[in-house]
N, C-alpha and C positions, 0 to 999 in steps of 0.2 A: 310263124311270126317273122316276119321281115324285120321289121324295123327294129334299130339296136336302142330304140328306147321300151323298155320292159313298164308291167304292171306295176313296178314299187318306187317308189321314192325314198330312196337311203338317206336315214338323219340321222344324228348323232341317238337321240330319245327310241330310237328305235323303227322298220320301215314302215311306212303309210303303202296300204294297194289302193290302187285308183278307184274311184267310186264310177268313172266314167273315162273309158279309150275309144276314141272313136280312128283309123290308120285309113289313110286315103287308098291304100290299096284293094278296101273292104268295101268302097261308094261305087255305085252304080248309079244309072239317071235317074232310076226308081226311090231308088232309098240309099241309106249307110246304115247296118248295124256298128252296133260298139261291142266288144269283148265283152260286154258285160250282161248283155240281150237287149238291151234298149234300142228302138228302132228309131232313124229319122225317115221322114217320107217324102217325096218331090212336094214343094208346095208352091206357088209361081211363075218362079224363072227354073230354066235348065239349067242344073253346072255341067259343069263339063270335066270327066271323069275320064282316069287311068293315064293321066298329065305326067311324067316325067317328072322325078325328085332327088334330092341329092342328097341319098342316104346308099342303098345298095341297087343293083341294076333291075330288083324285082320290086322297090319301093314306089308308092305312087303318090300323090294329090289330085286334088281338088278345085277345078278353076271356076269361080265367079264373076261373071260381066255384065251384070246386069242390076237397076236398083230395088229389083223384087228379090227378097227371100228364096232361097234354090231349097232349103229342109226347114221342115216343122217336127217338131216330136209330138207322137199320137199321146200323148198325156204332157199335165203339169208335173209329173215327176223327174225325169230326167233332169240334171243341172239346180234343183234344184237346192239351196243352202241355209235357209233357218239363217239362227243365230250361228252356225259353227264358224272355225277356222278352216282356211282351205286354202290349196294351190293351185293357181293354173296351168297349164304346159301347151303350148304351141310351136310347131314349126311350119314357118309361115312365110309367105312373100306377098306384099301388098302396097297398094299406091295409097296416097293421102286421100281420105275421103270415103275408103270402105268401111266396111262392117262387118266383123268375124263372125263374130256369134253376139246373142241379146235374148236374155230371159225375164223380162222386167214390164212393166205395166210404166205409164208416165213419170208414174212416184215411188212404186219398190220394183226392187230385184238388181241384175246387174247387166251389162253389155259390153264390148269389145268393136272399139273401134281404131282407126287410125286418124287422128287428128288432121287439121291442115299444115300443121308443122311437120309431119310426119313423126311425129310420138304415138307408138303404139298407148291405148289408154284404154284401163279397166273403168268404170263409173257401178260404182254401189249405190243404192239409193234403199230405203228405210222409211220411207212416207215422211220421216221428216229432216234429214240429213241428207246432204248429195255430197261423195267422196270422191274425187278420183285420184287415182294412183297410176301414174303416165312413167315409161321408159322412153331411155334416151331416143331422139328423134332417128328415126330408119333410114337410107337409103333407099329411095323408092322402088318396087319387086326387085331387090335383093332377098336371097333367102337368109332368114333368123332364125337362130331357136332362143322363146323366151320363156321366163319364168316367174310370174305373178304371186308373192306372197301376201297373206291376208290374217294377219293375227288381231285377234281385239285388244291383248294386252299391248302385244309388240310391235303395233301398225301393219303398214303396208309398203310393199315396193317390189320393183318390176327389177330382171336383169333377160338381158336379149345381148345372147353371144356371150355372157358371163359378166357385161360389164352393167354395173347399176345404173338404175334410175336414183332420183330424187325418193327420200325416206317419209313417209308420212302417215300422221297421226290421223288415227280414225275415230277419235272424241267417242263419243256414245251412240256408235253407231249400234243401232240394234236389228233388229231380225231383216233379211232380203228377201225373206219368201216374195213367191209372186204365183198370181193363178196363170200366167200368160205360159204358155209351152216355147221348148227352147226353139230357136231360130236360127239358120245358118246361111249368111251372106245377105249382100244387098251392100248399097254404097249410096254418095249422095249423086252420082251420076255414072254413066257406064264406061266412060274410061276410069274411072277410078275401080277396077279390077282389083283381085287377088285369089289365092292358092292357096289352100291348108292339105298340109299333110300328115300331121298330127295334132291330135288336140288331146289331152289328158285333165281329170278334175282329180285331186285327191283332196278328201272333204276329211276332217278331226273334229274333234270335240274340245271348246274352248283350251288353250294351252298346248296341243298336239304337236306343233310345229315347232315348239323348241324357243330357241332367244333369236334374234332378229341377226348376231353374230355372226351363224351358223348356215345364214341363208347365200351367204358370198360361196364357199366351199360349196356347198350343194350345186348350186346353179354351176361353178366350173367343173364338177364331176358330171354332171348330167351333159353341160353340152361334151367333154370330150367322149364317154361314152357314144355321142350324134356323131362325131366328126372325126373321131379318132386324133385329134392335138388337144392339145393346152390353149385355152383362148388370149 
């Protein structure tokens, strides 16, 4: 294992194991498995694999330039979240206008894009609720590490590099299932590029994630674990 971000998420309530790591050192043109055995598969576009990352000299990513999907997952299961609590983790670099990852049908499930502000932005949708929960706006392909939290009691909110986004309440939002299988890249045009080289899910059960407090501390332990400083 290369990369200095491990299977667990340390919180106060005790650690969460990722339900899903997918490490860009692991993606070939073919596919990406994830630590977990879940596979993605080429689906449209080519990414472009074994990209240079700045973690250790054996670390890699992920490049995406094009506005088709580069992976599909061979099932509806990978990614996907019910009603639970969950997090998400990426370390990422990307221009305004792509598309990380998207498990969702028009009306449920969720996706990961980069706004035209350049705010990375989760969007939940629920058939009848649409949430998003947006971190501060990015530097265009600079590299981030963020961190998406998702409680139904304790809301929602993003931090990338340790610094918060905006806090928000996620009202009655209820189940995200979606039959749609996960997807990886695409953008709304092809300069609008980007690189992953990690991606992490850790999925809980209603309440798992603790108080919404707890989630500043977390997010600066995990990126210095990434980077070796204090953010």
């Amino acid at each position: 294992d290369l990369s200095p971000l491990g299977n667990e998420l340390a919180l106060p309530g005790g650690n969460i194991t990722a339900a899903l790591r997918f490490r860009g050192e692991t993606a070939t043109l073919q596919d990406w498995p994830s630590d977990q055995g879940a596979l993605l598969i080429k689906s449209a576009a080519t990414p472009v694999a074994q990209l240079e990352a700045p973690f250790t000299d054996g670390t890699r990513a992920v490049g995406f330039t094009s506005t088709e999907t580069a992976y599909i997952a061979q099932s509806a299961e990978p990614g996907d979240l019910g009603a639970d609590d969950f997090a998400l983790e990426l370390v990422l670099r990307a221009a305004p206008g792509a598309t990380i990852m998207a498990k969702r049908t028009e009306l449920a499930g969720w996706s990961l894009a980069v706004a035209a502000d350049g705010a990375l932005t989760l969007e939940l949708a629920d058939e009848q609720l649409t949430v998003p929960i947006a971190a501060q706006p990015l530097v265009p392909m600079a590299w981030y590490h963020c961190l998406f939290w998702v409680s139904r009691a304790a809301g929602g909110r993003a931090f990338c590099n340790a610094r918060p986004g905006p806090a928000t309440m996620l009202g009655e939002l209820g189940s995200l299932g979606s039959a749609e299988p996960l997807t990886v890249g695409g953008s709304d045009s092809p300069s609008a590029g980007s690189e992953l080289a990690h991606f992490a899910l850790f999925r809980t059960p209603a309440g798992g994630l603790g108080s919404a407090a707890s989630w500043e501390a977390a997010s600066r332990q995990r990126f210095a674990e990434l980077t070796g400083v204090a953010p």
